[in-house]
N, CA, C and O atoms as CSV, one atom per row, in Angstrom:
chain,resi,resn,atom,element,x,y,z
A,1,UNK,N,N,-1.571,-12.774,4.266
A,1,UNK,CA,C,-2.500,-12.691,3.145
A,1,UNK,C,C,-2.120,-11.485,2.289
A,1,UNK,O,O,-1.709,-10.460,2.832
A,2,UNK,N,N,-2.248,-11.581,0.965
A,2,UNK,CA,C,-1.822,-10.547,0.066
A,2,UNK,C,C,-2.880,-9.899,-0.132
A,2,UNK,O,O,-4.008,-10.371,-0.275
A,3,UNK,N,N,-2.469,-8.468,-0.154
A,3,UNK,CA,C,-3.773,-7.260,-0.109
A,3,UNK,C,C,-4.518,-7.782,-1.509
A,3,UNK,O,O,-4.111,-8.294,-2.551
A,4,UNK,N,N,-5.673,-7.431,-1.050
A,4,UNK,CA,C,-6.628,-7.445,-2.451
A,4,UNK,C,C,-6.841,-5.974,-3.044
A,4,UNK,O,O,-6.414,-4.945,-2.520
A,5,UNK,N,N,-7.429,-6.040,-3.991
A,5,UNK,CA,C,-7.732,-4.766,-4.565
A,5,UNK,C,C,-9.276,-4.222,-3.554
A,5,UNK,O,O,-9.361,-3.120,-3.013
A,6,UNK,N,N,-9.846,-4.792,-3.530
A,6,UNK,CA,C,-11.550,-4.260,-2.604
A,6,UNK,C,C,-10.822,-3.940,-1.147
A,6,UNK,O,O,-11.191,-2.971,-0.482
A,7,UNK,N,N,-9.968,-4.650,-0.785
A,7,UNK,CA,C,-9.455,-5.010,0.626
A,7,UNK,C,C,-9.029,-2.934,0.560
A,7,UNK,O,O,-9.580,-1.976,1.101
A,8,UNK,N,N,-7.966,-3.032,-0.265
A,8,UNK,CA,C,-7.362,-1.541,-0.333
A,8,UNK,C,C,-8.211,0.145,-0.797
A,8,UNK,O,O,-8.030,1.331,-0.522
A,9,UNK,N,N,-9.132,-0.632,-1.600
A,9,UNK,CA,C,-9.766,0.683,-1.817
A,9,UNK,C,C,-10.986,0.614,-0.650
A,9,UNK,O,O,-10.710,1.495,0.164
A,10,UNK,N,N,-11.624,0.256,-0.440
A,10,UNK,CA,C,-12.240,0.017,0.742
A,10,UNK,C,C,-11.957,0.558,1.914
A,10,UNK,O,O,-12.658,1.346,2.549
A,11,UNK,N,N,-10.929,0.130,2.195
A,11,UNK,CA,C,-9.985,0.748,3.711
A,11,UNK,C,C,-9.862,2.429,2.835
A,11,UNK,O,O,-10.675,3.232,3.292
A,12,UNK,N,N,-9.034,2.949,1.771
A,12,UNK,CA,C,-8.774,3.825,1.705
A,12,UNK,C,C,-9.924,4.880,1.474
A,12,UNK,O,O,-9.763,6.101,1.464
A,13,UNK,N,N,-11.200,4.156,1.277
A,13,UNK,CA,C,-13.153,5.338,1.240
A,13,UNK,C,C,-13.058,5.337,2.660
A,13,UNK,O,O,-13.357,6.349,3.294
A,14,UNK,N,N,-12.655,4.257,3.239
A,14,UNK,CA,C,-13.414,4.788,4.970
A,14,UNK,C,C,-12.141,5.432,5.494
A,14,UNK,O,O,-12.293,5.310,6.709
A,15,UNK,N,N,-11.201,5.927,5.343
A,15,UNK,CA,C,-9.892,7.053,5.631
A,15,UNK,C,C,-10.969,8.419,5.181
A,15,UNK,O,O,-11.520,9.272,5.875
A,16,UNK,N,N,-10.963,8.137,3.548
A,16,UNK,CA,C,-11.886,9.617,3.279
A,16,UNK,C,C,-12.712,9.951,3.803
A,16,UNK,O,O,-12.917,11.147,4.010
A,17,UNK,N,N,-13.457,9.034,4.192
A,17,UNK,CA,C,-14.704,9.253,5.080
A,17,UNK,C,C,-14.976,9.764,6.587
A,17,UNK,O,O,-15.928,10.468,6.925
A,18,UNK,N,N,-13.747,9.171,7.597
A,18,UNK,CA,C,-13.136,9.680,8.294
A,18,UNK,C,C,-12.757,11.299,8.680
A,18,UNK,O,O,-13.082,12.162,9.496
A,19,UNK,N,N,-12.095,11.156,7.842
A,19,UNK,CA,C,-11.341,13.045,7.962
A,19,UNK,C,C,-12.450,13.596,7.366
A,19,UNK,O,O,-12.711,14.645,7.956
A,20,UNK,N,N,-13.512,13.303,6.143
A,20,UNK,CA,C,-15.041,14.111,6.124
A,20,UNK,C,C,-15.652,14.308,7.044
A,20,UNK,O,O,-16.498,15.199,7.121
A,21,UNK,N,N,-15.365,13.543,7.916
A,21,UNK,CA,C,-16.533,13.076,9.241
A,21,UNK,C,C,-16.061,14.504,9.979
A,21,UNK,O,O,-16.738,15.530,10.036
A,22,UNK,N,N,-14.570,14.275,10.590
A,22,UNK,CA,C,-14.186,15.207,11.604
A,22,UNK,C,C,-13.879,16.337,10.968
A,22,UNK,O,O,-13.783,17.265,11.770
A,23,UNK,N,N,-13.641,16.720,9.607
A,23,UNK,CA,C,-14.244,18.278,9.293
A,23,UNK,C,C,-15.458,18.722,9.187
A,23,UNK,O,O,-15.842,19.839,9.535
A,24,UNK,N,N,-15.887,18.150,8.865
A,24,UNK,CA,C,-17.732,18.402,8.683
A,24,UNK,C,C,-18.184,18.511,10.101
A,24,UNK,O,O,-18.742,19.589,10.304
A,25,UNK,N,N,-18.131,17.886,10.941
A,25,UNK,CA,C,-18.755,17.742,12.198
A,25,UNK,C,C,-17.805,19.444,12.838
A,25,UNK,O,O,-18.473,20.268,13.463
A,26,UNK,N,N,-16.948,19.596,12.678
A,26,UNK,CA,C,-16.249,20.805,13.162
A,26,UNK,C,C,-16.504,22.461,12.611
A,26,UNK,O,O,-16.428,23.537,13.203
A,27,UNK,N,N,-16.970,21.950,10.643
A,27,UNK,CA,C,-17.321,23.205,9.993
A,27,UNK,C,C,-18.609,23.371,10.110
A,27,UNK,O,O,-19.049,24.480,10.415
A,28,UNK,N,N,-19.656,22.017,9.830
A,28,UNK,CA,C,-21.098,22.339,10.170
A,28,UNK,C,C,-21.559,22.161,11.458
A,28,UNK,O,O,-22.598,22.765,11.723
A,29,UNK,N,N,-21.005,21.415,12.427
A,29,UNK,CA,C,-21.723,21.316,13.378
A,29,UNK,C,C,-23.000,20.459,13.355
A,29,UNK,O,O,-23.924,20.478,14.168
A,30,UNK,N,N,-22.883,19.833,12.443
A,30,UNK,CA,C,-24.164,18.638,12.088
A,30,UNK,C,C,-22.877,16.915,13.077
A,30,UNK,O,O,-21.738,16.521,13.329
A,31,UNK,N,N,-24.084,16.684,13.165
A,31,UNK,CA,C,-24.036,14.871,13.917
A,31,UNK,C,C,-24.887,14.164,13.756
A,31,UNK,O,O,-24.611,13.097,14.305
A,32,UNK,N,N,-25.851,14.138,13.277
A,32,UNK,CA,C,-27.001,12.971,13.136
A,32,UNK,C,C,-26.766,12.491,11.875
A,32,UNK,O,O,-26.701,11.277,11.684
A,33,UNK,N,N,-26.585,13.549,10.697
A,33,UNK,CA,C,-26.527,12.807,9.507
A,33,UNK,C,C,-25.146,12.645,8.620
A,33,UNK,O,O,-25.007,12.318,7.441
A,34,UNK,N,N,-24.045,13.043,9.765
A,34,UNK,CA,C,-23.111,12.408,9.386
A,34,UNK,C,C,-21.740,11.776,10.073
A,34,UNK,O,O,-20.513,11.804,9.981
A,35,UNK,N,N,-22.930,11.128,10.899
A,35,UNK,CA,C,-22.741,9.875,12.075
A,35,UNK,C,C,-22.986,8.995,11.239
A,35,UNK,O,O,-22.139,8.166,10.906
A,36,UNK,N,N,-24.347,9.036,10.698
A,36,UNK,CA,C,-24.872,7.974,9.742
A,36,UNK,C,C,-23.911,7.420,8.456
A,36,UNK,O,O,-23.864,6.295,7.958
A,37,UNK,N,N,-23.129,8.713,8.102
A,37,UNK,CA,C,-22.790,8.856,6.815
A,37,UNK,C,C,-21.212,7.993,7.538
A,37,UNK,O,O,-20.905,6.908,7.045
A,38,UNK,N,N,-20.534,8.453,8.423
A,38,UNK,CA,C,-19.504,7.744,9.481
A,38,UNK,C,C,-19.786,6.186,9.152
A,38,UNK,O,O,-19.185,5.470,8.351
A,39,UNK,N,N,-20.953,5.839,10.062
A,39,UNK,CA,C,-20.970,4.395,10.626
A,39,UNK,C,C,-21.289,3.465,9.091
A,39,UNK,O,O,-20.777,2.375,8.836
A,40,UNK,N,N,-21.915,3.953,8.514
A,40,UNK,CA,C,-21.771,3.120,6.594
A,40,UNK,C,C,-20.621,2.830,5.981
A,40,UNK,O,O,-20.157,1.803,5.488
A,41,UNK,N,N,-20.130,4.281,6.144
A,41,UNK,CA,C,-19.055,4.179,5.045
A,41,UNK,C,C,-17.692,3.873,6.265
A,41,UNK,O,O,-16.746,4.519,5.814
A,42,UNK,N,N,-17.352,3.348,7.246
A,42,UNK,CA,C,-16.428,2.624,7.592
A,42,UNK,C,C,-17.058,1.177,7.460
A,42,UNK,O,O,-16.184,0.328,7.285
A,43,UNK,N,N,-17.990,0.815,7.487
A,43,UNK,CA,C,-18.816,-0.564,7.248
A,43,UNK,C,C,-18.431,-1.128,6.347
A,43,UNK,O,O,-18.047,-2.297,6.374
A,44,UNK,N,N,-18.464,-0.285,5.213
A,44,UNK,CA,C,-18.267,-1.401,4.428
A,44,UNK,C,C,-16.767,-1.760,4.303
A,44,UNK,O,O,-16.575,-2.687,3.515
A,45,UNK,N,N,-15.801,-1.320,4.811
A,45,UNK,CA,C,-14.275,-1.792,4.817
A,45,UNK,C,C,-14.190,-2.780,5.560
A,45,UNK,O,O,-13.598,-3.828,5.298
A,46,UNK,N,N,-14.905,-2.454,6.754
A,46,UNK,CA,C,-15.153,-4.097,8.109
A,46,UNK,C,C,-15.691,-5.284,7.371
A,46,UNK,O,O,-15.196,-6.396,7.555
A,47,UNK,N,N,-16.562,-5.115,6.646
A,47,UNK,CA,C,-17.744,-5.947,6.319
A,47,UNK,C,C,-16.877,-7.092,5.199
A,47,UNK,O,O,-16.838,-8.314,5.335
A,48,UNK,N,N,-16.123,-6.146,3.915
A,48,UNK,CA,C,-14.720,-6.675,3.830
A,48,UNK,C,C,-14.007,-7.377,4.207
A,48,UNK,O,O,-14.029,-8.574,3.920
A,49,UNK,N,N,-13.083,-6.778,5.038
A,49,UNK,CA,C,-12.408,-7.280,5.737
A,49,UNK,C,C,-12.566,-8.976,6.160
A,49,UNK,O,O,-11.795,-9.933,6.087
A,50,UNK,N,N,-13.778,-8.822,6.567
A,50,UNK,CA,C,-14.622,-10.090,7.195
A,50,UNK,C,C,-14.357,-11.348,6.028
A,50,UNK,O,O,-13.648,-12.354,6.060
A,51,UNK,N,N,-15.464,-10.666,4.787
A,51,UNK,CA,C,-15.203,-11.585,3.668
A,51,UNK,C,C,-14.170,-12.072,3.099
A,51,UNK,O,O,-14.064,-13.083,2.405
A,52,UNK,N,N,-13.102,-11.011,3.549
A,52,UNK,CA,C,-11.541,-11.777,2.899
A,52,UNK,C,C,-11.247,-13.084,3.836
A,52,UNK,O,O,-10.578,-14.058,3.493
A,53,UNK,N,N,-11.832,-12.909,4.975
A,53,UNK,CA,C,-11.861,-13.828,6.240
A,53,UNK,C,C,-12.645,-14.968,6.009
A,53,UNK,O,O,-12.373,-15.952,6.696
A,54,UNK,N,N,-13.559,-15.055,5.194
A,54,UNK,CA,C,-14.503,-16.013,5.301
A,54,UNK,C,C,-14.053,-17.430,5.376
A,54,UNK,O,O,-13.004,-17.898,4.933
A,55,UNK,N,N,-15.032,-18.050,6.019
A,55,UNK,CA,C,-15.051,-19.211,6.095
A,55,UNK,C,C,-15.540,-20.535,4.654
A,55,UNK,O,O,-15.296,-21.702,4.346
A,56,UNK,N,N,-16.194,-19.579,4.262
A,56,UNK,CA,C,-16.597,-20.794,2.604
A,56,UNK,C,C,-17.372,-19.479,1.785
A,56,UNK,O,O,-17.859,-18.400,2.125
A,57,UNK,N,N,-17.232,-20.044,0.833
A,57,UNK,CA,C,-17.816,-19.099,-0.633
A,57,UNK,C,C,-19.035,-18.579,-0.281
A,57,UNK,O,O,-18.956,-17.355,-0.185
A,58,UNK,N,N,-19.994,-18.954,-0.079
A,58,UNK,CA,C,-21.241,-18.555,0.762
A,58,UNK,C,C,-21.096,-17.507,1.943
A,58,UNK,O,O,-21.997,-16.671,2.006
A,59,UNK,N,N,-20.232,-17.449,2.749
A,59,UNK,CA,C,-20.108,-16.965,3.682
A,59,UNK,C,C,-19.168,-15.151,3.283
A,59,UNK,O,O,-19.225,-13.999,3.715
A,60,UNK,N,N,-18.368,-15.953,2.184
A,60,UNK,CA,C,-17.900,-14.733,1.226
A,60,UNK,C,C,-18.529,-13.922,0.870
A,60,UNK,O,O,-18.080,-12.779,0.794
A,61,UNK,N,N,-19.935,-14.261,0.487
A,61,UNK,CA,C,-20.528,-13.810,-0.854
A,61,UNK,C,C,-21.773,-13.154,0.243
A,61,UNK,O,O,-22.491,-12.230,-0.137
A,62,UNK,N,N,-21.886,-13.661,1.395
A,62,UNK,CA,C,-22.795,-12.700,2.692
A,62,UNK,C,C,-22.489,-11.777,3.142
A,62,UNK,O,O,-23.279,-10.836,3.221
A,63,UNK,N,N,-21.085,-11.695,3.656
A,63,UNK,CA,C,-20.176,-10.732,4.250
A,63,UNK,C,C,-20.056,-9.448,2.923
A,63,UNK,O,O,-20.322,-8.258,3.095
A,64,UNK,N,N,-19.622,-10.035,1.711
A,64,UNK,CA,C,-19.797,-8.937,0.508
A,64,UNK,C,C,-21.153,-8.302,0.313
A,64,UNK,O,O,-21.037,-7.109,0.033
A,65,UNK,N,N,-22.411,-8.727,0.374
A,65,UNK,CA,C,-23.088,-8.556,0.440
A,65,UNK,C,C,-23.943,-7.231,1.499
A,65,UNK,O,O,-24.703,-6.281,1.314
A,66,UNK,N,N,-23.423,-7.733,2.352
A,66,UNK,CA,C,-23.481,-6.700,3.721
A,66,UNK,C,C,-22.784,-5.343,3.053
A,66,UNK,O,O,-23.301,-4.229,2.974
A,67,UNK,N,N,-21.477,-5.747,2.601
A,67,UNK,CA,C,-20.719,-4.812,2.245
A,67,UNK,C,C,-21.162,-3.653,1.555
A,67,UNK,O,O,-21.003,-2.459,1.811
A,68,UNK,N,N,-22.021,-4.501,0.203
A,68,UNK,CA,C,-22.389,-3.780,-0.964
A,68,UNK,C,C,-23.934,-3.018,-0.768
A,68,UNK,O,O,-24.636,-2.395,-1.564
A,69,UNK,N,N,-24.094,-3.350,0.571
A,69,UNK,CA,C,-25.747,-2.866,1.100
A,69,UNK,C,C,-24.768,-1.202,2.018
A,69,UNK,O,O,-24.887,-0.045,1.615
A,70,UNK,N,N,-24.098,-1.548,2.965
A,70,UNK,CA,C,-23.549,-0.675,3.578
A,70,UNK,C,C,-22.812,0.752,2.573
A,70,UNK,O,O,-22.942,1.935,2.887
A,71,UNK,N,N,-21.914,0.148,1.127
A,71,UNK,CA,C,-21.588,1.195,0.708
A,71,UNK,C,C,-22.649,2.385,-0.299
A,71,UNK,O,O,-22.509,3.549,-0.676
A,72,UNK,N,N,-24.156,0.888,-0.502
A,72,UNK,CA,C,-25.079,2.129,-0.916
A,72,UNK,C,C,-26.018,2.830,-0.257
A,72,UNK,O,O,-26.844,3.617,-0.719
A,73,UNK,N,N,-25.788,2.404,1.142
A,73,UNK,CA,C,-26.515,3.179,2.014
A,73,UNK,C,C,-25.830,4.610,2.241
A,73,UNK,O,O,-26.401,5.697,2.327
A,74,UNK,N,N,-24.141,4.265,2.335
A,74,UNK,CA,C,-23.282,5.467,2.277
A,74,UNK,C,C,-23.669,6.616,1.291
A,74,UNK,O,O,-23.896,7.783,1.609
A,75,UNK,N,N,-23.706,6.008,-0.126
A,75,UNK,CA,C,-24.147,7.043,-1.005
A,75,UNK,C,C,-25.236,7.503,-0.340
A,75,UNK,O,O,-25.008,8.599,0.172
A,76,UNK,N,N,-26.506,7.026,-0.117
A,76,UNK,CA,C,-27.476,7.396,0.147
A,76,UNK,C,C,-27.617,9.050,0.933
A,76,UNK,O,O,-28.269,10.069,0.706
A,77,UNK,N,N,-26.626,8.619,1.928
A,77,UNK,CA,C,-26.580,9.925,3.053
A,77,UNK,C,C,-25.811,10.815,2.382
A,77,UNK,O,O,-25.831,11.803,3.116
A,78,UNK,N,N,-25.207,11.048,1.526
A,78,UNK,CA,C,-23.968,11.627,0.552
A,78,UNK,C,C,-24.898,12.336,-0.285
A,78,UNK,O,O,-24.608,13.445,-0.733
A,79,UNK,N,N,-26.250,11.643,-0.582
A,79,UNK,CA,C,-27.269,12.109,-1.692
A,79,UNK,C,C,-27.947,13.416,-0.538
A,79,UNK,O,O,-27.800,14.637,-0.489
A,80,UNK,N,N,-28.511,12.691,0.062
A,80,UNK,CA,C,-29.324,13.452,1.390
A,80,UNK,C,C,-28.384,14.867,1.813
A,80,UNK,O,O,-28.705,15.998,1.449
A,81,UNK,N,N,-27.274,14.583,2.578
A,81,UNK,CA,C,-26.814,15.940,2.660
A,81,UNK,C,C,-25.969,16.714,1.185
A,81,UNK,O,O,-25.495,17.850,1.188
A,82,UNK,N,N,-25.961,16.072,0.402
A,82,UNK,CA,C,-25.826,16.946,-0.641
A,82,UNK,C,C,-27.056,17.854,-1.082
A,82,UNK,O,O,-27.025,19.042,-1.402
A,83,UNK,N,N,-28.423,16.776,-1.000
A,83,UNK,CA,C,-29.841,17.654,-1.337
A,83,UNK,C,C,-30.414,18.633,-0.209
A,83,UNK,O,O,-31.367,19.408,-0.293
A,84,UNK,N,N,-29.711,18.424,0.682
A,84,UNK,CA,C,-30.264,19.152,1.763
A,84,UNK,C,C,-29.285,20.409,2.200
A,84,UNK,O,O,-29.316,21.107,3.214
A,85,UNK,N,N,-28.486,20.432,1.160
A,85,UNK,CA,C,-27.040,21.832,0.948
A,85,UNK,C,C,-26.008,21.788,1.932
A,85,UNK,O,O,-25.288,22.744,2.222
A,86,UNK,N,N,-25.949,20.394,2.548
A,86,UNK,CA,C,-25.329,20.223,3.514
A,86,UNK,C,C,-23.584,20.480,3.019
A,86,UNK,O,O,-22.659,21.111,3.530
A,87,UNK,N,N,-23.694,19.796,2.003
A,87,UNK,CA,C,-22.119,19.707,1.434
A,87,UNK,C,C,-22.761,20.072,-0.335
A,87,UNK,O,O,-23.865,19.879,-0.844
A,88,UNK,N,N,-21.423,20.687,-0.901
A,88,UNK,CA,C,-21.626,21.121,-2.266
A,88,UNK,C,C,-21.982,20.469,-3.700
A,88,UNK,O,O,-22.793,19.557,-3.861
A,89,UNK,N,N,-21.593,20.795,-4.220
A,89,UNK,CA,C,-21.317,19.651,-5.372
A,89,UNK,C,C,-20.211,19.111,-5.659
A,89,UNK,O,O,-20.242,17.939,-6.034
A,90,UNK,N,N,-19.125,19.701,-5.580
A,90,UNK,CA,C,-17.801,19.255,-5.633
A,90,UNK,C,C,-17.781,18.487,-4.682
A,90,UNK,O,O,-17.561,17.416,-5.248
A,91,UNK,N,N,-17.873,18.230,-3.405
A,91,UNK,CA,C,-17.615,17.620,-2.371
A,91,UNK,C,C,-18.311,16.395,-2.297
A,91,UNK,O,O,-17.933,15.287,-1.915
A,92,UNK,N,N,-19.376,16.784,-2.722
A,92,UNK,CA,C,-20.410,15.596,-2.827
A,92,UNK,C,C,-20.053,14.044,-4.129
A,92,UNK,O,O,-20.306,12.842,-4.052
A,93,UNK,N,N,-19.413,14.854,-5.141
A,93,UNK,CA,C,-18.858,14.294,-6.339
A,93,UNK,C,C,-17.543,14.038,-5.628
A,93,UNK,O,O,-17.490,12.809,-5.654
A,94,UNK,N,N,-16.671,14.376,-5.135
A,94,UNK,CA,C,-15.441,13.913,-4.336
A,94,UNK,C,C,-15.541,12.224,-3.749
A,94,UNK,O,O,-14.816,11.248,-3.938
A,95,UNK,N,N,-16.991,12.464,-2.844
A,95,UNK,CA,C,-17.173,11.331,-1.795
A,95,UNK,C,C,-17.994,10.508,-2.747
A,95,UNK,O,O,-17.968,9.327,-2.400
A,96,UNK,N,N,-18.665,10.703,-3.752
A,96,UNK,CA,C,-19.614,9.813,-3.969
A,96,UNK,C,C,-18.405,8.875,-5.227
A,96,UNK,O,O,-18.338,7.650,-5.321
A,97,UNK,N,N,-17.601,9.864,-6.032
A,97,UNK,CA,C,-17.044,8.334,-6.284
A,97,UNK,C,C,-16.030,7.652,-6.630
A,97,UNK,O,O,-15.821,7.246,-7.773
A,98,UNK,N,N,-15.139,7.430,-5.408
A,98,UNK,CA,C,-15.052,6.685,-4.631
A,98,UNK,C,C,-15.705,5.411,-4.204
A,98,UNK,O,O,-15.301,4.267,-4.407
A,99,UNK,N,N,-16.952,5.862,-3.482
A,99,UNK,CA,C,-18.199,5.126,-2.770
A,99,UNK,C,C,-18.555,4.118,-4.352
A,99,UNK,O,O,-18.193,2.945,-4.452
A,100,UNK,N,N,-19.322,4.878,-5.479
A,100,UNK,CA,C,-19.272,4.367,-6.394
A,100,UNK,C,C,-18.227,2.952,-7.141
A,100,UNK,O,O,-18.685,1.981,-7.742
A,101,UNK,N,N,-17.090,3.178,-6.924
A,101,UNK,CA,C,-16.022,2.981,-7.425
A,101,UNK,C,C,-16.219,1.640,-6.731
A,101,UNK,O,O,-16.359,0.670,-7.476
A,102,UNK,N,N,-16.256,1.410,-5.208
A,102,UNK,CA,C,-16.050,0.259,-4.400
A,102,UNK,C,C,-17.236,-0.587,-4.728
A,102,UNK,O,O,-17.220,-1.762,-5.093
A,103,UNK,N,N,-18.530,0.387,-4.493
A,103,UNK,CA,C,-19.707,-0.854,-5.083
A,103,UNK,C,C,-19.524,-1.391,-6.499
A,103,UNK,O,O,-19.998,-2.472,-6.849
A,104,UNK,N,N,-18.875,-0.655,-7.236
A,104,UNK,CA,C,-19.005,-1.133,-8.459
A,104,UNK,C,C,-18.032,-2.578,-8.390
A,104,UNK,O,O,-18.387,-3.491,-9.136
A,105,UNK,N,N,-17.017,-2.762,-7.655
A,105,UNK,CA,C,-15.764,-3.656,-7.658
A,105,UNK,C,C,-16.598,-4.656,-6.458
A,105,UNK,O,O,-16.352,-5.860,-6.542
A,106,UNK,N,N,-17.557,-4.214,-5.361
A,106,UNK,CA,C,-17.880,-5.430,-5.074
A,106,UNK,C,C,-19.155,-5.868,-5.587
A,106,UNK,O,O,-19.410,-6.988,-5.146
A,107,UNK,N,N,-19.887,-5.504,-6.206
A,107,UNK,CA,C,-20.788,-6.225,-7.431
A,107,UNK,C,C,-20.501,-6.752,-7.974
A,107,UNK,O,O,-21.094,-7.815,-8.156
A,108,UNK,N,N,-19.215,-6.390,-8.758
A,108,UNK,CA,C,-18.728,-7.952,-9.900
A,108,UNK,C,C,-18.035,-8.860,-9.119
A,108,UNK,O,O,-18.004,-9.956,-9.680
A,109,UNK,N,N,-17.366,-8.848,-7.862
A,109,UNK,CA,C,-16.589,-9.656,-7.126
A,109,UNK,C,C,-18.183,-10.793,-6.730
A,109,UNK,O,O,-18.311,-11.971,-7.064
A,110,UNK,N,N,-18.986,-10.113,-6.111
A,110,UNK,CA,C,-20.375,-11.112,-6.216
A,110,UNK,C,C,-20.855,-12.122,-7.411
A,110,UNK,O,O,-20.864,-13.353,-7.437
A,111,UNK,N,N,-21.275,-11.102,-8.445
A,111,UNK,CA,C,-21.598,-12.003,-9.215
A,111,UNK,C,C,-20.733,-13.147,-10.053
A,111,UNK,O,O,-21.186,-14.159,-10.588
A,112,UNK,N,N,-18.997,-12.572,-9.999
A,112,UNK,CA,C,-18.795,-13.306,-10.220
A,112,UNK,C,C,-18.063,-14.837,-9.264
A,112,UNK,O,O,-17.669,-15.910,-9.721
A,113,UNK,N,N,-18.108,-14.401,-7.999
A,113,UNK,CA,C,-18.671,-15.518,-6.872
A,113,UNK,C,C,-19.207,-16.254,-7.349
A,113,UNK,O,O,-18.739,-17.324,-7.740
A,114,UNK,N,N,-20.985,-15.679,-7.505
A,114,UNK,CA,C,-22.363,-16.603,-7.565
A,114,UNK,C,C,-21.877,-17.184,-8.772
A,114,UNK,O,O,-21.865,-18.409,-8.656
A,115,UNK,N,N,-21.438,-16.766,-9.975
A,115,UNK,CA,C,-21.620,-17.670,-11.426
A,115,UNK,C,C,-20.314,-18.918,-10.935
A,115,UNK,O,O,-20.374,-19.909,-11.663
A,116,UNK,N,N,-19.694,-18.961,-10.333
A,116,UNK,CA,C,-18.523,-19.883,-9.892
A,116,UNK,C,C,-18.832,-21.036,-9.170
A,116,UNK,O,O,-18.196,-22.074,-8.988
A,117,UNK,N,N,-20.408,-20.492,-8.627
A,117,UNK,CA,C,-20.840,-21.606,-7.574
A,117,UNK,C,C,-21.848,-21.973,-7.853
A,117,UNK,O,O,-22.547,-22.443,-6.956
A,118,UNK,N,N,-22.403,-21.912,-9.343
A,118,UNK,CA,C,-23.761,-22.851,-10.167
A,118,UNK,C,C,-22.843,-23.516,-10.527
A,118,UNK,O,O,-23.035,-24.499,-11.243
């Protein structure tokens, strides 16, 4: 199968997300809220993954779906320990977009799914 564009940036937020994970967890010594921030933002590359896999357009457009719930939950925790001085502003603007970047590419990959299948 030939890489997609979501397929690649996707995989390459949950790399960033990754090496955030295991510096952060080493410089702050925090784990609860960015375990959370971990288990999202590799999600939505799986969740991906899946949909490139799918079985029928519907099943595409679920799996993306998941996807596009998982990468704004990511922001979410990105918002949280940014408001909570966990990480800076630069850093926070680093990770968020990215994160941004992917929801934005699987939102239109959705809708324009759904308008394909009225």
């Amino acid at each position: 199968m030939s890489e997609s564009i979501i397929g690649k940036k996707s995989f390459e937020f949950a790399v960033i997300i990754v090496n955030f994970y295991r510096k952060f967890t080493v410089d702050k010594k925090e784990y609860v809220l960015s375990k959370q921030l971990l288990r999202s933002g590799t999600s939505v590359g799986a969740n991906v993954r899946e949909a490139l896999n799918a079985q029928s357009r519907l099943d595409f457009i679920h799996k993306l779906s998941i996807s596009q719930k998982e990468c704004d939950e990511t922001i979410y925790w990105l918002e949280l320990l940014y408001e909570t001085q966990y990480i800076s502003k630069e850093e926070f603007e680093k990770l968020k977009n990215p994160a941004m970047e992917v929801l934005k590419i699987i939102r239109s990959i959705i809708i324009t799914t759904k308008s394909k299948n009225s």
